[in-house]
C-alpha positions in Angstrom: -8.7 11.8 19.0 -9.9 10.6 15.6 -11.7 12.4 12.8 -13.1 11.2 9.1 -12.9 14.1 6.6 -12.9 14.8 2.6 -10.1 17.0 1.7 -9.2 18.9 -1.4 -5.4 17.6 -2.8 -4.3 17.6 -6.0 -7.6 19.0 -7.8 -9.4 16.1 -6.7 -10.9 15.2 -3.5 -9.6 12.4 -0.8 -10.9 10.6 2.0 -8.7 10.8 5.0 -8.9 10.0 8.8 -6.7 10.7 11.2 -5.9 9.0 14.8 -3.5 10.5 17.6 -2.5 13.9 18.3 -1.1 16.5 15.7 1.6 17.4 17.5 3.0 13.9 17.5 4.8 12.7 14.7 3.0 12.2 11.8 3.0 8.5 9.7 0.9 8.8 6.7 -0.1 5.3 5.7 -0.1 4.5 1.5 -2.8 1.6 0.6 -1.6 -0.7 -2.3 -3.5 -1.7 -5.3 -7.2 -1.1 -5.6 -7.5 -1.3 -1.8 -9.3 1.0 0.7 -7.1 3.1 3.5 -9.6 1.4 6.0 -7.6 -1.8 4.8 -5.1 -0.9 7.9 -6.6 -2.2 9.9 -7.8 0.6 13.7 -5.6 -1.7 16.0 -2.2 -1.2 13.5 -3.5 2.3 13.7 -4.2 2.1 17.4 -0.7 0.7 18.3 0.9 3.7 16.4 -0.7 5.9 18.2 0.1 4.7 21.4 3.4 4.6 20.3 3.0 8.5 20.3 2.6 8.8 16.6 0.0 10.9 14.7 -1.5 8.4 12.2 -3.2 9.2 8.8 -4.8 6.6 6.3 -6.7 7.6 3.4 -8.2 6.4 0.3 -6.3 6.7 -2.9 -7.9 7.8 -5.6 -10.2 5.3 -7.4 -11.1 3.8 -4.3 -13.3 4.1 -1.0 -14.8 7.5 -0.9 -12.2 9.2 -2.7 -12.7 11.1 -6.3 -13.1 8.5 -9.1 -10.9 9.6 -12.1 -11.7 8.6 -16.0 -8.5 7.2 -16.7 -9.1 7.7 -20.7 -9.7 11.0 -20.2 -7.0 11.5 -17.2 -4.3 8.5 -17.4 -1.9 8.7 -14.5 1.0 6.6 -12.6 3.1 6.7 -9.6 3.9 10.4 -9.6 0.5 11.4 -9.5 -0.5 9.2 -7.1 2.3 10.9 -4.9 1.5 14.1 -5.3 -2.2 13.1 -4.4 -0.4 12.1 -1.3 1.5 15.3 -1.0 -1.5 17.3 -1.6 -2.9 15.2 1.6 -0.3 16.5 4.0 -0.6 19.9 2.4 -4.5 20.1 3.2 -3.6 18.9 6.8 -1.5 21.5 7.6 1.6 18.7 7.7 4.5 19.8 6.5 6.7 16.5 6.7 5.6 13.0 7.2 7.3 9.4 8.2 5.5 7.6 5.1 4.7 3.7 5.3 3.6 2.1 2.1 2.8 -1.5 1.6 2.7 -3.3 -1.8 1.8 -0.1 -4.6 1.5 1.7 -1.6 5.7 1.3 -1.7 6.2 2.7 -4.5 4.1 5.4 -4.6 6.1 6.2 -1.1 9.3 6.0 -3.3 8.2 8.4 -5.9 7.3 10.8 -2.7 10.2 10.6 -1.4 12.1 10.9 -5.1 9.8 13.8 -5.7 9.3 15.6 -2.6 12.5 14.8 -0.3 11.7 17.2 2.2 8.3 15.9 2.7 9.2 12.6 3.6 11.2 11.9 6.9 11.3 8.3 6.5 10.1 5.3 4.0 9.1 2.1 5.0 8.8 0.4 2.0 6.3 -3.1 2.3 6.0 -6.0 0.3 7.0 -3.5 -2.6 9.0 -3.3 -5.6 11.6 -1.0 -7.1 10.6 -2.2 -10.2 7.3 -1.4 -12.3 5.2 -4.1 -14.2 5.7 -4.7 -17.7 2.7 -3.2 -19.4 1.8 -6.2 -21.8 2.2 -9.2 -19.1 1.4 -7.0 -15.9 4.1 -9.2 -14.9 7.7 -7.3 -13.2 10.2 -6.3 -15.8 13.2 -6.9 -14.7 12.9 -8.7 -10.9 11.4 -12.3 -10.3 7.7 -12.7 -11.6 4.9 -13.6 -9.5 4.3 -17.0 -8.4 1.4 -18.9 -10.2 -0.3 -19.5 -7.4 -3.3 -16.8 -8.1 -3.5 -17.1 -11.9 -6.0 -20.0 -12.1 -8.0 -18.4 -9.5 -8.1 -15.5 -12.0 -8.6 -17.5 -15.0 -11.9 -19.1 -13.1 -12.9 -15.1 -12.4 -12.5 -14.5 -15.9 -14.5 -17.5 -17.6 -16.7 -17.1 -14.8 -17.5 -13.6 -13.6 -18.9 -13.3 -9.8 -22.7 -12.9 -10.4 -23.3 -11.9 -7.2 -22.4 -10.1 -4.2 -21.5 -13.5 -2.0 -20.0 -14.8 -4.8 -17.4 -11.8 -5.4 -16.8 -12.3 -1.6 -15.9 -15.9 -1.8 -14.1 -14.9 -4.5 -12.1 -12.4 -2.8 -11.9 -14.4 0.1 -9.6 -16.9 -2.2 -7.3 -14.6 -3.5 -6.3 -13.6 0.2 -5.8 -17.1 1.2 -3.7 -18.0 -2.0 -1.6 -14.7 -1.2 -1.0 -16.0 2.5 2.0 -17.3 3.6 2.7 -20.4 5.9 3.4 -18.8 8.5 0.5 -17.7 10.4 -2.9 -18.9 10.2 -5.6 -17.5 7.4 -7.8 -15.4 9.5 -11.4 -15.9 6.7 -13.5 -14.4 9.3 -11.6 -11.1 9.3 -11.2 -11.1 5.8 -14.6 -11.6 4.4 -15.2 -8.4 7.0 -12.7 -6.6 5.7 -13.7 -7.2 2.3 -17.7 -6.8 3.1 -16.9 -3.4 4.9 -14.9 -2.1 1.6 -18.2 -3.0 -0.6 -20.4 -1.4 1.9 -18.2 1.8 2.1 -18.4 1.9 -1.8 -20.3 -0.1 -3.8 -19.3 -0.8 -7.4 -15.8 1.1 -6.7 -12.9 -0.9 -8.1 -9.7 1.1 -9.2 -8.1 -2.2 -9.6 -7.9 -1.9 -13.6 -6.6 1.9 -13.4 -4.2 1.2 -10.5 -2.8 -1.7 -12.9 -2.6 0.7 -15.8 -0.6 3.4 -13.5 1.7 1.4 -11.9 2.7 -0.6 -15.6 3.3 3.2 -17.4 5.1 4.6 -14.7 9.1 5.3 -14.8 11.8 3.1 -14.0 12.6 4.4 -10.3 16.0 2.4 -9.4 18.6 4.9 -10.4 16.4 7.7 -8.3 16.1 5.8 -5.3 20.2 5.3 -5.3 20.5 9.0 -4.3 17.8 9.3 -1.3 19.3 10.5 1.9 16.1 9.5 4.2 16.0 6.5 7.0 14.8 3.5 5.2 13.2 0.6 6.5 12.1 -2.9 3.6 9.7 -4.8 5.7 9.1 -7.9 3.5 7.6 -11.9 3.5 9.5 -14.4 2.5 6.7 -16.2 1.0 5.4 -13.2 -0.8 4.0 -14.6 -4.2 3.0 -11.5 -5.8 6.2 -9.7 -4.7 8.7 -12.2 -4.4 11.3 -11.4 -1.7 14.4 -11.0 -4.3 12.0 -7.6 -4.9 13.0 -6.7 -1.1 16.7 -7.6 -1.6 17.1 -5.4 -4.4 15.4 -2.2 -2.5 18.0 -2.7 0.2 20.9 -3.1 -2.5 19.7 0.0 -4.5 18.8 2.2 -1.3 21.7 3.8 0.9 21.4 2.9 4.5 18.5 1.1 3.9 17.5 -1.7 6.8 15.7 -5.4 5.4 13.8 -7.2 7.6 12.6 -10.3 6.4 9.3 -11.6 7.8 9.7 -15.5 8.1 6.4 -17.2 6.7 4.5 -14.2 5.3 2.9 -13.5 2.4 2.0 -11.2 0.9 -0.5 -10.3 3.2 -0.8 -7.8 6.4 -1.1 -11.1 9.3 -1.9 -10.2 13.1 0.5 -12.5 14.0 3.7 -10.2 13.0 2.3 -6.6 14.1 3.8 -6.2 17.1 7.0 -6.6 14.9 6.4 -4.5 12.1 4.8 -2.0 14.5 7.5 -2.1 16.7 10.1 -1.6 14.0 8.1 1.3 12.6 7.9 3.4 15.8 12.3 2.5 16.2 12.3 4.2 12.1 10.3 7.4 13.4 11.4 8.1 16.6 12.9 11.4 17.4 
């Protein structure tokens, strides 16, 4: 079973769809930065599923078909984020959810699980961060920066601005292979569909800016996550540029009973080539 709906949550409205049966399990799914839920990928979904999970993935807000919000009007961070993702399960009818969130995704799974600990069974926290950008740089604060490896792609961006579609896509296209890491190969012909199905799904959406904004104003989280009592999984590359994996180390260190699994060769990136793993660790986190 599978169904596309717009739900109320949170006073604004959010796309959602849902794979597997209700009376399974339930694993929301928590999109990073300025991406689209459909950015986990049906087969990820698919092999949860047949894992006997109920899967959710949905589109945060400022992105896909979910409520844009005027962020000068209506700033936000984290903790709005997670109650948008609270306000999910609510209109669902879920009353407690194994939550996997990769990159922001992460941490807005964190402040769920800070805010809301009886809504979240589990966290698996992805190429994320217990730490929060520094506002100015956009840089982290306290943990290793990013690598340089994207910043004169984004200088090029900036003197140059994609004049058109295909050149946005191209442009796109190199971001995700400078983010890949060495150990699996970079799939372009999946990614420029991935990237060509997010513009078709909403053209002219981008809550890359705001997302940005949110995650640099939100609250130091690492004395809050010492004091969760939930299962806790890191799944992290060790080539992740924009995350480095000292990030990973340190939500393991801060987090009680937290499990790290390194991924050897990834970036910071979602590959084929490591899904079985990261699936199969996922359904040994949310079983019972």
């Amino acid at each position: 079973m599978r169904m596309e709906r717009l739900v109320r949550a949170n006073g604004i409205t959010l796309w959602c769809e849902d794979f597997g049966d209700p009376a399974d399990p339930a694993v929301l799914l928590v999109m990073g930065l300025g991406a689209q839920g459909t950015s986990w990928n049906e087969s990820f979904c698919s092999a949860l599923v047949e894992g006997g999970r109920y899967v959710v993935r949905f589109d945060n807000r400022d992105t896909g078909r979910s409520d844009s919000v005027d962020f000068t009007t209506s700033p936000y961070t984290m903790t709005d984020l997670a109650a948008d993702a609270i306000g999910l399960l609510d209109a669902l009818g879920i009353g407690a959810a194994h939550v996997v969130g990769t990159s922001m995704g992460g941490m807005i799974g964190q402040e769920m699980a800070i805010e809301h600990p009886t809504r979240v069974l589990s966290l698996t926290s992805w190429m994320s961060s217990p730490d929060t950008p520094d506002p100015q740089t956009m840089d982290w604060r306290t943990l290793p920066g990013r690598r340089p490896v994207i910043t004169p792609i984004a200088a090029e961006m900036a003197a140059n601005p994609p004049r058109t579609r295909a050149e946005h896509v191209d442009f796109m296209v190199r971001l995700a292979r400078a983010v890949t890491g060495s150990g699996s190969e970079f799939d372009e012909d999946e990614v420029r569909r991935m990237i060509e199905n997010a513009l078709d799904r909403a053209p002219g959406r981008d809550g890359t800016m705001n997302h940005s904004i949110a995650a640099s104003s939100s609250r130091d989280r690492r004395d809050l996550l010492r004091h969760l009592t939930i299962p806790v999984l890191v799944l992290h590359g060790t080539e992740d540029p924009v995350v480095p994996f000292e990030h990973a180390e340190e939500m393991a260190r801060l987090v009680p009973h937290a499990r790290l699994v390194p991924l050897p060769g990834v970036g910071h990136d979602m590959p084929r080539a490591c899904q079985d793993k990261i699936v199969e660790e996922i359904l040994a986190l949310t079983k019972g």
